[in-house]
C-alpha positions in Angstrom: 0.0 0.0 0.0 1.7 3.2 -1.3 1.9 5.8 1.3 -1.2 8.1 -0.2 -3.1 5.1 -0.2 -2.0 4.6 3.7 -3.2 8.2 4.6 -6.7 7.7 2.8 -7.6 4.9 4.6 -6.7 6.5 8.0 -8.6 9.4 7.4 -11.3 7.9 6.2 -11.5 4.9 9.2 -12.1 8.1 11.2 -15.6 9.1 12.4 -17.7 11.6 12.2 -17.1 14.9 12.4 -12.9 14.1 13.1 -12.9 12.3 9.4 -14.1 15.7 7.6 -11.3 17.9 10.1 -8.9 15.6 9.1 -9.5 15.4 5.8 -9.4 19.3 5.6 -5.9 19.6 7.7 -4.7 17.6 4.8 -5.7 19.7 2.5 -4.7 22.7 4.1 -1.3 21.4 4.9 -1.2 20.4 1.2 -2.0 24.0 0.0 0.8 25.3 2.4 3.8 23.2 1.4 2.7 21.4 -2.3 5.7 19.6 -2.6 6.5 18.3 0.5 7.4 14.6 1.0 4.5 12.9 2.7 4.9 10.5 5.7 2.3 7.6 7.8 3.6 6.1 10.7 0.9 3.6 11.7 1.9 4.1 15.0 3.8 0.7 15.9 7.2 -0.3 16.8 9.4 -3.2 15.0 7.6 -5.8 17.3 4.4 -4.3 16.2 2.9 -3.8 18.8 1.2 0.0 19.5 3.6 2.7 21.3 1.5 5.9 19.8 -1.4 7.4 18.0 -1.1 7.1 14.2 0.3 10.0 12.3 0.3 11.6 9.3 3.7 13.7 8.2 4.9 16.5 5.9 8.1 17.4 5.4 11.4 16.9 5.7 12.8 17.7 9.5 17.1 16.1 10.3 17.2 15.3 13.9 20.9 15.1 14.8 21.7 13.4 17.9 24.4 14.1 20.3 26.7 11.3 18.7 27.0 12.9 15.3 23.8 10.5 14.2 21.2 11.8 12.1 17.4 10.6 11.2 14.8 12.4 8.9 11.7 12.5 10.2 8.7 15.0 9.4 8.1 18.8 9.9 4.0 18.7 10.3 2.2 15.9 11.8 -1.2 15.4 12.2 -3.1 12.9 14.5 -6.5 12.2 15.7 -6.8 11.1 19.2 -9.5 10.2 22.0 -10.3 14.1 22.5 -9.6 15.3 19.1 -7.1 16.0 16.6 -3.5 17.0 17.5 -0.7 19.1 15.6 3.2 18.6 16.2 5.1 21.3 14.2 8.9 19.5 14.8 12.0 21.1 14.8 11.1 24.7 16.6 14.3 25.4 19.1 11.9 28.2 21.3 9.9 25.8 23.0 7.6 28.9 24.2 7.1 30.8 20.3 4.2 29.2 19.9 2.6 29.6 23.1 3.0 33.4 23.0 2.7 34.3 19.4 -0.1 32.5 18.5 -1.9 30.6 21.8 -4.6 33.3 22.5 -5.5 34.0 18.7 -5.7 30.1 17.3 -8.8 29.3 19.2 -10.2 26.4 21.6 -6.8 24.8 21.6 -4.4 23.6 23.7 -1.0 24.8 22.3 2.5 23.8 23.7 6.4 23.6 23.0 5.2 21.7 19.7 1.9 20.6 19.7 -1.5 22.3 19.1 -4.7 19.9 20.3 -8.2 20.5 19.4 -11.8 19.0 20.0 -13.1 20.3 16.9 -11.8 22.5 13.5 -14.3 24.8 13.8 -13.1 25.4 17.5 -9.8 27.3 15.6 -8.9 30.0 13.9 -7.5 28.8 10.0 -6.0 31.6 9.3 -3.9 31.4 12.5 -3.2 27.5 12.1 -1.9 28.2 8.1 0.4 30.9 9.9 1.9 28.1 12.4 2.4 25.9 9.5 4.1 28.2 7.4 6.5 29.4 10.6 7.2 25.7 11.2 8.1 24.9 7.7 9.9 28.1 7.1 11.8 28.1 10.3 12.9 24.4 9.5 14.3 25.0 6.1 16.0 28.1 6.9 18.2 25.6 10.0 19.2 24.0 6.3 
């Protein structure tokens, strides 16, 4: 199953109304960053067994770890959960920007060092969350 095919079926195994929100992230991710490379981790380890939440990437995002070691991972995730629908934006080094800059505008949402969480879409502000995007994917490739 190609990767597209991987993120359809996820999206569309979702209920009612988080299907619809998710389907419309992807889109709106899409619209932000049209090229990016497109990721689905199914959220299970090499013994298969479950150690997170499935998610849906975009991007490209180097992690380099303290022994010279690197791994590519995504920039943008997306993830439905029990409450709602959660949004990592990887690779920010202020672990407080978003919190400040955008937290009170974005809406009903919990917003964090990387992660925004939300019941609902229509609990948050679109214009606000296209403006995280962009910061996360900008801020990444400019690290480059």
């Amino acid at each position: 199953m190609t990767i597209q095919e991987q993120i359809k079926k996820y999206i569309t195994n979702q209920p009612e109304p988080k299907r619809s929100d998710m389907q419309a992230l992807h889109h709106i991710i899409l619209q932000v960053m049209p090229a990016c490379k497109l990721w689905f981790l199914d959220g299970k380890n090499g013994e298969n067994k479950t150690v997170s939440n499935p998610n849906i990437g975009y991007g490209l995002h180097t992690i380099k770890y303290a022994d010279g070691k690197t791994r590519e991972f995504y920039q943008i995730g997306i993830s439905a959960n029990k409450t709602g629908i959660s949004i990592y934006i990887l690779g920010i080094t202020d672990k407080t920007y978003f919190a400040k800059t955008y937290g009170k505008k974005i809406g009903k949402a919990s917003v964090t060092g990387y992660c925004i969480k939300f019941k609902t879409l229509k609990d948050i502000n679109i214009e606000i969350l296209e403006a995280v995007m962009r910061y996360g994917f900008e801020a990444q490739n400019k690290k480059r």
